[in-house]
C-alpha positions in Angstrom: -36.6 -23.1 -26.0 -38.8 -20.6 -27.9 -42.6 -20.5 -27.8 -44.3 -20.1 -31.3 -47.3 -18.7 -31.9 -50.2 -18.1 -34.4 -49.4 -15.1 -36.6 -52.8 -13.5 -35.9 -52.2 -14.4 -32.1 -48.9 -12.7 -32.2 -49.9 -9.4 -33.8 -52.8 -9.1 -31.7 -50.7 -9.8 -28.5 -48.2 -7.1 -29.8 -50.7 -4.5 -30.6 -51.8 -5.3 -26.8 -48.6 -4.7 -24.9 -46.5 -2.2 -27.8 -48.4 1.1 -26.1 -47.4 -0.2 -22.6 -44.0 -1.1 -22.7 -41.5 -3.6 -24.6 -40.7 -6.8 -23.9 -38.0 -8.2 -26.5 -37.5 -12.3 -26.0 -39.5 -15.1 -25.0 -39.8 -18.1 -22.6 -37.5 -17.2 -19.4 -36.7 -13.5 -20.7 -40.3 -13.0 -20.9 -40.9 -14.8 -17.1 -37.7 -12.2 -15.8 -39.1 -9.2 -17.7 -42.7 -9.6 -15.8 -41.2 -10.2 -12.7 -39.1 -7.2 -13.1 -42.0 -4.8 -14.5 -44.0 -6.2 -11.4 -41.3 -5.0 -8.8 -41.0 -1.5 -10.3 -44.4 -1.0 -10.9 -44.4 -1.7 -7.4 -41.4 1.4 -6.4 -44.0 3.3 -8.4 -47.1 3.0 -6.5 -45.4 3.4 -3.8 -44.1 6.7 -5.2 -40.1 5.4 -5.1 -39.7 5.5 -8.7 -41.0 7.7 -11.5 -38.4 7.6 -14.6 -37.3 4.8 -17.0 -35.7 1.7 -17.3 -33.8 -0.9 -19.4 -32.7 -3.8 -18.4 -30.2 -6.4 -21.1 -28.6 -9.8 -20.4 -26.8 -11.7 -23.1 -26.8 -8.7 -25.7 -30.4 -9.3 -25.5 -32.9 -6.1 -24.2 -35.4 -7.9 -21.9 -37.5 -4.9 -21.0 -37.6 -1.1 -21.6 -40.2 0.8 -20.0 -41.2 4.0 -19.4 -43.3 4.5 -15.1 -44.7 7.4 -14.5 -44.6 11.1 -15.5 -42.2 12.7 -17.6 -44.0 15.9 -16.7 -46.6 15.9 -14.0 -48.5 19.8 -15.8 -49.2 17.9 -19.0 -49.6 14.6 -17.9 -46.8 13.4 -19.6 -46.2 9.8 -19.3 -42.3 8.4 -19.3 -40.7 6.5 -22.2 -38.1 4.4 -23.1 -36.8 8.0 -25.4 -37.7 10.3 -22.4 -34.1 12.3 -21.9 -33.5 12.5 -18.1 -30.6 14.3 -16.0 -28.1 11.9 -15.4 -25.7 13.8 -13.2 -22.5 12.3 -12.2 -22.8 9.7 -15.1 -21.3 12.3 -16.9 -17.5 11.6 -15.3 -17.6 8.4 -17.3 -17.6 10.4 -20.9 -15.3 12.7 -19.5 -12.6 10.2 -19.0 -13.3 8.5 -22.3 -12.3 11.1 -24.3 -9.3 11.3 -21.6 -8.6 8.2 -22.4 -8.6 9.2 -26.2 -6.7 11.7 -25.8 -4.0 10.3 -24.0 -4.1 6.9 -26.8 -3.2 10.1 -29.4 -0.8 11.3 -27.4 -2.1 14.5 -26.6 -2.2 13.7 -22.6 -0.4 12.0 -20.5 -1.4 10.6 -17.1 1.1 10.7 -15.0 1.9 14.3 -15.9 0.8 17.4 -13.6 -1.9 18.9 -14.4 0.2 22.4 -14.4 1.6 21.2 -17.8 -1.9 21.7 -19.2 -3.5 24.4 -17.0 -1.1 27.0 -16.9 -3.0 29.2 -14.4 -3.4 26.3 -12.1 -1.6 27.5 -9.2 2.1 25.5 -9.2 2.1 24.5 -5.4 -1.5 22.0 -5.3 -1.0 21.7 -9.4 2.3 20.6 -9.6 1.6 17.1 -7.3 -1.5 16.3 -9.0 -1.7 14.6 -11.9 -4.5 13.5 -14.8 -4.6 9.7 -13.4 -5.1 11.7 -9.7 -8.5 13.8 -10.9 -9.8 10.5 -12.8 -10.3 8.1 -9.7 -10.8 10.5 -7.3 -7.6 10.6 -5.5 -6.5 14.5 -6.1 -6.9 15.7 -2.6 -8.5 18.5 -4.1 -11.6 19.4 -1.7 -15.0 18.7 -3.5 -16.6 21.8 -4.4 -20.3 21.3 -4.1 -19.6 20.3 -0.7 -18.7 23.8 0.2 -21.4 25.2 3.2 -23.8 26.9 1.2 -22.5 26.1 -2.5 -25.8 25.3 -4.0 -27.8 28.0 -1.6 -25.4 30.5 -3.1 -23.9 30.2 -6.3 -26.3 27.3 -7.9 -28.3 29.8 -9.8 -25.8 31.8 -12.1 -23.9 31.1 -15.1 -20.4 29.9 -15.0 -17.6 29.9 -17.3 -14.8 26.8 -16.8 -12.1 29.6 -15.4 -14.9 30.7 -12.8 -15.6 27.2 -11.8 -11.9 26.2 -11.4 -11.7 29.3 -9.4 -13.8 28.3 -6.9 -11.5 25.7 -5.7 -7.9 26.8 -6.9 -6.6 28.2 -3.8 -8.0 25.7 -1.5 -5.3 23.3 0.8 -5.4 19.9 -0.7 -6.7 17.9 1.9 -4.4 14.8 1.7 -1.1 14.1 -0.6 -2.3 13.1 -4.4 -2.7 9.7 -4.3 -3.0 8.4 -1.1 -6.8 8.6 -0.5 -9.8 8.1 -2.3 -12.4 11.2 -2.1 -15.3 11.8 -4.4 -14.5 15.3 -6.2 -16.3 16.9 -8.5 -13.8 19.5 -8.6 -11.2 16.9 -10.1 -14.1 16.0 -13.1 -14.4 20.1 -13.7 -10.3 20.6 -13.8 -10.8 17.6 -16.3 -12.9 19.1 -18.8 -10.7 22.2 -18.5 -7.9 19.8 -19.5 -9.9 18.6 -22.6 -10.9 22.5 -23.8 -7.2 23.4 -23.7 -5.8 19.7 -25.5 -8.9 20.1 -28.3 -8.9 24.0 -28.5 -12.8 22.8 -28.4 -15.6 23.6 -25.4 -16.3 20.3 -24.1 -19.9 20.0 -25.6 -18.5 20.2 -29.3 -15.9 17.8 -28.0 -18.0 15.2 -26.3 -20.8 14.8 -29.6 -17.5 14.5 -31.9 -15.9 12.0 -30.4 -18.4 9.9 -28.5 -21.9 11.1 -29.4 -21.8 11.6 -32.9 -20.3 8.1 -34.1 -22.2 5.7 -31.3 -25.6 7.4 -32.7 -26.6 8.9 -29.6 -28.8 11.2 -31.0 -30.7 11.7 -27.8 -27.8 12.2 -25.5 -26.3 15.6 -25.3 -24.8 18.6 -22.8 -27.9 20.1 -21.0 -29.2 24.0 -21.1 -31.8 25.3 -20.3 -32.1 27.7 -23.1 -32.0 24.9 -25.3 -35.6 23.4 -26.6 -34.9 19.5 -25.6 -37.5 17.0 -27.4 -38.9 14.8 -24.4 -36.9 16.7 -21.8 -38.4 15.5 -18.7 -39.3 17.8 -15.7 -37.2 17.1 -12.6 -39.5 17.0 -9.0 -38.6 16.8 -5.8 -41.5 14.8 -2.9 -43.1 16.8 -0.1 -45.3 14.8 1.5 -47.7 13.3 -0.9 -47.3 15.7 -3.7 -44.3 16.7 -6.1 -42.7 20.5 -6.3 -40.8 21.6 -9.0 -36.9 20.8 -8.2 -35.0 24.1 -7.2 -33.6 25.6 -10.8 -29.6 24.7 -11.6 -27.4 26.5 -14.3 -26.1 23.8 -15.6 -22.8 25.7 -16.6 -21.9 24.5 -12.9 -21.9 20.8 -12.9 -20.2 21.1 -15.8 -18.2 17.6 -17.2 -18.4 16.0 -13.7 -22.9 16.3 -14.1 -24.0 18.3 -17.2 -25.3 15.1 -19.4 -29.0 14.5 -20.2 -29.3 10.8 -22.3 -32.1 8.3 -22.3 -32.4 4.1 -21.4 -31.5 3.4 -25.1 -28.4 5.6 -25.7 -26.9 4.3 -22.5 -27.6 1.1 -23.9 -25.5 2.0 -27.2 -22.8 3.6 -24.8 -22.3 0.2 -23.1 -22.6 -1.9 -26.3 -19.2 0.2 -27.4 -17.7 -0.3 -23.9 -18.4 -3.9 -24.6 -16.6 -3.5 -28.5 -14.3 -1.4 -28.2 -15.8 1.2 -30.0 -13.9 4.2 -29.1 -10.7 3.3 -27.4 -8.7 -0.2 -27.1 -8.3 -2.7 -25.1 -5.4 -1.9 -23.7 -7.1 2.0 -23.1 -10.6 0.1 -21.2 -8.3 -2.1 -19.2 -6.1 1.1 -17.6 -10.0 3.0 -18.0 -11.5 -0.1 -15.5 -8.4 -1.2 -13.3 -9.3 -0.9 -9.5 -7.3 1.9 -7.4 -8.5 2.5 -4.0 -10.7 0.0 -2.4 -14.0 1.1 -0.7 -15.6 -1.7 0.4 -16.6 -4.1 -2.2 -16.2 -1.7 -4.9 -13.1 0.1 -5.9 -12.7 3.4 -7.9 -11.7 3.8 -11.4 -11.9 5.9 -14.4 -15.3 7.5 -14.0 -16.7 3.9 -12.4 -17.0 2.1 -9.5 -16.0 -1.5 -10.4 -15.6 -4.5 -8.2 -17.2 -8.2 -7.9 -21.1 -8.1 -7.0 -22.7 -11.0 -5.2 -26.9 -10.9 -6.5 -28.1 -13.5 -3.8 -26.7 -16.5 -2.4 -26.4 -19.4 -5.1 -24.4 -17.6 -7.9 -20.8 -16.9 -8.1 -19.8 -13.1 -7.9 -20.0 -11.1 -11.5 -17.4 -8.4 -12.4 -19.4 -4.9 -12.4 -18.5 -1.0 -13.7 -21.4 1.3 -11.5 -22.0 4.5 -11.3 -24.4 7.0 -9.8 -26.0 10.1 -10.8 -27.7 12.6 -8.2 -28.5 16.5 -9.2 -31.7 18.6 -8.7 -34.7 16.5 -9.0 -33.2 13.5 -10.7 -31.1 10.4 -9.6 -29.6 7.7 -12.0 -27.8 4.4 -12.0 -26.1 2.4 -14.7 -25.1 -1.0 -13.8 -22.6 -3.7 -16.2 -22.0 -7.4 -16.0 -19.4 -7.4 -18.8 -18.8 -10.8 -18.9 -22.8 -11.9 -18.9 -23.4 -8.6 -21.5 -25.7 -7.1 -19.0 -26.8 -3.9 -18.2 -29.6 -2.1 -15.8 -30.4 1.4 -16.3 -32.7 3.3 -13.8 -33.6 6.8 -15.0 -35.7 8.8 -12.5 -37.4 12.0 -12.2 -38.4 12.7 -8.6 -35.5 13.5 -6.3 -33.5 10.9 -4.7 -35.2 7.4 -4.9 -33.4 3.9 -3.7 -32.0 3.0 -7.1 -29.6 0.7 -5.3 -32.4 -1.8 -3.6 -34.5 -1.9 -7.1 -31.1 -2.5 -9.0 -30.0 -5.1 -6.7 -33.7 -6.6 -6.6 -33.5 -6.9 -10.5 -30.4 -8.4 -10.5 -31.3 -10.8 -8.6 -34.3 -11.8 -11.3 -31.5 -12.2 -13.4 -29.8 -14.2 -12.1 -32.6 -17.0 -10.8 -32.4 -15.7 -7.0 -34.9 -14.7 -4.7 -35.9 -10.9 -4.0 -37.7 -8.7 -2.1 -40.8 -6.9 -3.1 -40.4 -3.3 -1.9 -42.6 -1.8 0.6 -43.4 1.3 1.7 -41.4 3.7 2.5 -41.5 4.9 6.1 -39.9 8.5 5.3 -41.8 9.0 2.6 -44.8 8.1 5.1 -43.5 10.4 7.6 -42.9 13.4 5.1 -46.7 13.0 4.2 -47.2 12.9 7.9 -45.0 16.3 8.4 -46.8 18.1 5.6 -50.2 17.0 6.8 -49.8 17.0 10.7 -46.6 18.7 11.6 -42.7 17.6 13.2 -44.9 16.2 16.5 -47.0 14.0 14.0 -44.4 12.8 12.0 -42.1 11.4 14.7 -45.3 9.8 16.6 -46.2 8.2 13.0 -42.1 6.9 12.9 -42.3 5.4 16.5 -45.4 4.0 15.8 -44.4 1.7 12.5 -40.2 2.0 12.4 -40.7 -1.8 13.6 -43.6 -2.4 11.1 -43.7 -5.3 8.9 -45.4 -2.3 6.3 -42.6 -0.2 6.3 -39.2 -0.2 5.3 -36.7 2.0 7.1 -34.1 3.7 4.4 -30.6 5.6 5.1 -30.7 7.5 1.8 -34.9 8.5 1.8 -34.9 9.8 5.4 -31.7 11.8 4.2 -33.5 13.1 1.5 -36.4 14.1 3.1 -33.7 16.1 5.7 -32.1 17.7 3.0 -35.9 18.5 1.5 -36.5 20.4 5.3 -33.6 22.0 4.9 -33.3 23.5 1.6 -37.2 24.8 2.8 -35.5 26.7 5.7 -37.2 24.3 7.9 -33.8 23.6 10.1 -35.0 22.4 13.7 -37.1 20.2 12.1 -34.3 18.4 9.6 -32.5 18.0 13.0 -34.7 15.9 14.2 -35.1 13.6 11.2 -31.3 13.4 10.7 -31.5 12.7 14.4 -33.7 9.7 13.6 -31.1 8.9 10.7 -28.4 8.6 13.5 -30.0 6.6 16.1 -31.3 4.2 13.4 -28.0 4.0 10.9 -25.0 4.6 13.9 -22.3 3.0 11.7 -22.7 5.4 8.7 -20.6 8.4 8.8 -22.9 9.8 5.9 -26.2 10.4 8.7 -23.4 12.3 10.9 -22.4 14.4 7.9 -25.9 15.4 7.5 -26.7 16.2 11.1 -23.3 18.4 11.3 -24.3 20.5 8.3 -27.7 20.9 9.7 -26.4 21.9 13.1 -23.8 24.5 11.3 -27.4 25.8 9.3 -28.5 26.4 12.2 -25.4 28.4 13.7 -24.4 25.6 16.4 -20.6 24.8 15.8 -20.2 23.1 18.8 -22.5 20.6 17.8 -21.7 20.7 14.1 -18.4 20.5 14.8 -18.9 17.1 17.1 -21.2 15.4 14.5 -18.3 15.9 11.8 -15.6 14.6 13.7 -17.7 11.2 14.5 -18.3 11.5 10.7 -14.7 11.2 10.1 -14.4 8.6 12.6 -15.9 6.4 11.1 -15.2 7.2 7.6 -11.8 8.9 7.2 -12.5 9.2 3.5 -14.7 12.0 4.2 -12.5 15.0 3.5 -15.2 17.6 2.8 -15.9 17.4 6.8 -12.1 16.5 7.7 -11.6 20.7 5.8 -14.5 21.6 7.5 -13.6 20.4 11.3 -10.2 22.8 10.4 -11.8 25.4 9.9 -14.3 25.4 12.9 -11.3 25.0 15.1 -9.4 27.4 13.7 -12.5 29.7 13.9 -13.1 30.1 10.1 -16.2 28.7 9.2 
């Protein structure tokens, strides 16, 4: 049922809200789109979102809304057009125009990749094929997991042959196709592969095949040299203030992380998923069909896709989800295919829990109850650190990691590890991923962390313990199965 109004009461009510934000609909759109802006206005005073969002059900945009600063010098504020980092969002335009490709005839998926790249070196190229490199399942060792990738080499400019170089010559770490681990090395062989079927780079490539003709006039291949309309800044927390994010030639990430796009073109790029804009049916299905299972999501081309549960009442909804993380930004673009839905969450200061918020909002959707967010005890702590020092912070965390105020996150206290290491400030990201451990035992991710720390800081004995009870518990983890090898065999 729609509410009417007086004309004079409806331009005066849009001339109100129109600076603010957008809310498109009425009667129970209009009641989900308040209760969404009020939970992420809520993230964002409690400084666990800055960035912009959209959020559609029923080919109908129920809100799209900038929070925060799009850069913190100017005062900037975030819109619905800012152009943020998207990161690993990327691999799912790479395998589109894979996937075109191949429907031309001018790749095939089953082939080795060898019949393309004919440097690749025969003995890892000849067993790994396209369909291998698009869901993940190459055995080709990810790159920027490498000890000291980003501390090292994140800086300089890259050519495609220098990238594939880095990893050419490395031992797969399991036969092609029978595991699942996360490569961006697979995504970079993969642009390679479209630069030598085109004749094209992969910018030129990627606007005339899937920019260009969706209208996505404010998506595009990022550079720094490049003046960007409503680029945002990317920031990273520490303590109670921002810091620039560490600079990244984006030569490096490359088609597995080089997009920048805003709320509203990856609301155009899932309308022609939905249509069939670019490829067919046939092409989506093989693009979206589960391969290797990881818990309830499985991978596919360039997506995570699996059935989603939001709360207790409903049935389970099909979903395609993927994440973005690189310096200073992190991303996540949800799809309900069936309900033609989308969430987009678009953020600007480091790693933030876009996984709560987008399962909070879908919730709202969907007519069940959700949690308000509440503060967030590592960003607490980091304050704490910055302010009071390592003795201060871990008083502060044994003082309120039971508190009804708080919330305790996996993914925040690993950021704020990762933000004490990248500042040289090892013995103290020890402790914190020690924290992480005692307070997440069943994730092999908070070992990970604490073994890389520990191998920062020179201790292989105890690196080299922390990775194995990594693996342990998740045998996926290859990057630290290749690293265990070479600590025992005395090469790392």
């Amino acid at each position: 049922m729609k509410i009417y109004t007086s004309n004079s009461f409806r331009t005066l009510y849009l001339l109100l809200i129109l600076p603010a934000f957008i809310f498109l609909g009425f009667s129970q759109n209009s009641v989900k789109a308040e209760k969404i802006d009020e939970l992420i206005s809520k993230y964002e005073e409690y400084k666990q979102f800055n960035g912009s969002l959209l959020v559609a059900e029923k080919g109908e945009v129920i809100l799209k809304k900038g929070y925060g600063l799009a850069n913190m010098e100017w005062d900037i504020p975030n819109g619905t057009d800012t152009k943020h980092r998207v990161g690993s969002i990327t691999k799912q335009f790479t395998s589109m125009l894979i996937m075109q490709l191949v429907e031309e005839n001018k790749l095939e998926l089953d082939k080795p990749i060898t019949t393309y790249l004919k440097d690749y070196p025969k003995e890892t190229g000849d067993q790994i094929s396209i369909h291998h490199l698009l869901s993940h399942t190459s055995g080709i060792p990810n790159m920027t997991s490498f000890p000291g990738f980003f501390e090292n080499m994140s800086r300089d400019p890259y050519s495609v042959r220098e990238l594939t170089g880095i990893f050419a010559d490395s031992s797969l770490v399991f036969k092609p196709g029978e595991k699942f681990a996360y490569s961006n090395s697979g995504y970079i062989l993969l642009g390679a592969i479209i630069e030598e079927a085109t004749g094209k780079p992969y910018e030129e490539v990627l606007h005339e095949r899937i920019l260009d003709p969706l209208n996505m006039k404010d998506t595009g291949y990022d550079n720094f040299e490049k003046i960007i309309k409503n680029r945002s800044t990317g920031y990273e927390q520490r303590g109670s203030k921002f810091t620039n994010s560490k600079y990244l030639d984006m030569s490096i990430p490359y088609a597995a992380g080089s997009i920048y796009s805003t709320v509203e073109d990856l609301y155009k790029w899932h309308k022609a998923l939905l249509n069939n804009d670019l490829i067919s049916q046939e092409s989506k299905d093989i693009m979206f069909t589960a391969h290797k299972k990881l818990g309830s999501q499985a991978s596919a081309y360039g997506w995570f896709v699996g059935d989603q549960k939001f709360g207790q009442v409903n049935d389970s909804v099909f979903t395609t989800v993927h994440s973005g993380g690189i310096n200073g930004y992190n991303a996540l673009i949800t799809r309900i295919p069936e309900d033609d839905a989308l969430i987009v969450l678009l953020n600007n200061t480091g790693g933030k829990p876009l996984n709560d918020m987008t399962e909070a909002i879908g919730r709202i959707l969907y007519d069940e109850d959700y949690k308000m967010p509440k503060r967030s005890l590592a960003v607490a702590m980091m304050e704490e650190f910055y302010d009071n020092g390592l003795a201060a912070a871990n008083e502060f965390y044994a003082k309120n990691k039971d508190s009804e105020e708080f919330e305790l996150n996996e993914g925040e206290m690993n950021s704020f590890g990762y933000e004490l290491l990248r500042n040289q400030k090892t013995d103290a990201a020890i402790e914190i991923f020690k924290l992480n451990v005692i307070a997440f035992p069943e994730s092999g991710n908070v070992y990970d962390s604490l073994a890389e720390a520990y191998l920062e800081k020179g201790d292989k004995k105890l690196a080299l313990k922390n990775y194995q009870r990594s693996v342990e518990i998740d045998p996926s983890n290859t990057n630290a199965v290749q690293i265990i090898k070479n600590l025992q065999e005395g090469t790392e």
